[in-house]
LOLO-63030 format. One record per residue (C-alpha): residue in three letters; residue number from 1; x, y, z. Coordinates in steps of 0.05 Angstrom, whole numbers. Each point is the difference from the previous one (the first is absolute). Example, Ala and Ser with C-alpha at 12.3 -4.5 7.8 and 13.67 -1.06 7.14 Angstrom:
("ALA"; 1; (246; -90; 156)) ("SER"; 2; (27; 69; -13)) 
END
This chain:
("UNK"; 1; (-93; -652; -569)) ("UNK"; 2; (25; -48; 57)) ("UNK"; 3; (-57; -52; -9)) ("UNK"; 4; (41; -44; -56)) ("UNK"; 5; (61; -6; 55)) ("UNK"; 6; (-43; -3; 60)) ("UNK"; 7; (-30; -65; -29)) ("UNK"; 8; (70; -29; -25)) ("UNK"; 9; (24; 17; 75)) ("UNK"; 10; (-58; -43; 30)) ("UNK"; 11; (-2; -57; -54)) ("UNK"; 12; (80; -6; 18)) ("UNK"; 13; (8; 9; 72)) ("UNK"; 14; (-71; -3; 24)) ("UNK"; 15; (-7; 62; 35)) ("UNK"; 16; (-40; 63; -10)) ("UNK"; 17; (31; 64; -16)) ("UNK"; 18; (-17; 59; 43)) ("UNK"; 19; (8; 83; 0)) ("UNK"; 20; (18; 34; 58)) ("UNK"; 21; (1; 75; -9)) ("UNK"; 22; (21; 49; 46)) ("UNK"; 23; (-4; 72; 20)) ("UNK"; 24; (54; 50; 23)) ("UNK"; 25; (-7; 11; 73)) ("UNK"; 26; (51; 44; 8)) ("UNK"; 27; (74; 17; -30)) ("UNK"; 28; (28; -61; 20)) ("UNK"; 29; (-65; -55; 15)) ("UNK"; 30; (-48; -30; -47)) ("UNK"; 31; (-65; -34; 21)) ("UNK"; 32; (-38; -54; -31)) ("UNK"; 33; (-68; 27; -39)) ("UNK"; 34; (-40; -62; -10)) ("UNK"; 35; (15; -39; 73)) ("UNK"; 36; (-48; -47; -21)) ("UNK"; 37; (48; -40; -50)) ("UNK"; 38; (42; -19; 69)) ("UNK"; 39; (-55; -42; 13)) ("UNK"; 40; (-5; -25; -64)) ("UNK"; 41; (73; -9; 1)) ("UNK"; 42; (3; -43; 63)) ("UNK"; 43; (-62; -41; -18)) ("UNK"; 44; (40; -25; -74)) ("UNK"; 45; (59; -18; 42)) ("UNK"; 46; (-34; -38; 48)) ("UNK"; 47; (-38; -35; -65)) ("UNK"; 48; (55; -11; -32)) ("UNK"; 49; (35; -32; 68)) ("UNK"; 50; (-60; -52; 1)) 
END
């Protein structure tokens, strides 16, 4: 469903597109479900810094 603008997002700007899902903690706090994209996250900025 997402792949046809996922690709248009990258060809255009050159960055990947990422999901970060989260979980309700608690009435008023949500946590992050799949902490791994953070480091995903930081390692595309720093790529896209170089």
């Amino acid at each position: 469903m997402h792949e046809v603008n996922h690709a248009k997002f990258e060809k255009e700007f050159g960055g990947k597109v990422f999901f970060v899902y989260s979980t309700k903690s608690s009435e008023r706090k949500k946590t992050i479900y799949n902490t791994e994209v953070i480091k995903q996250i930081r390692n595309e900025i720093i790529r896209l810094k170089d």
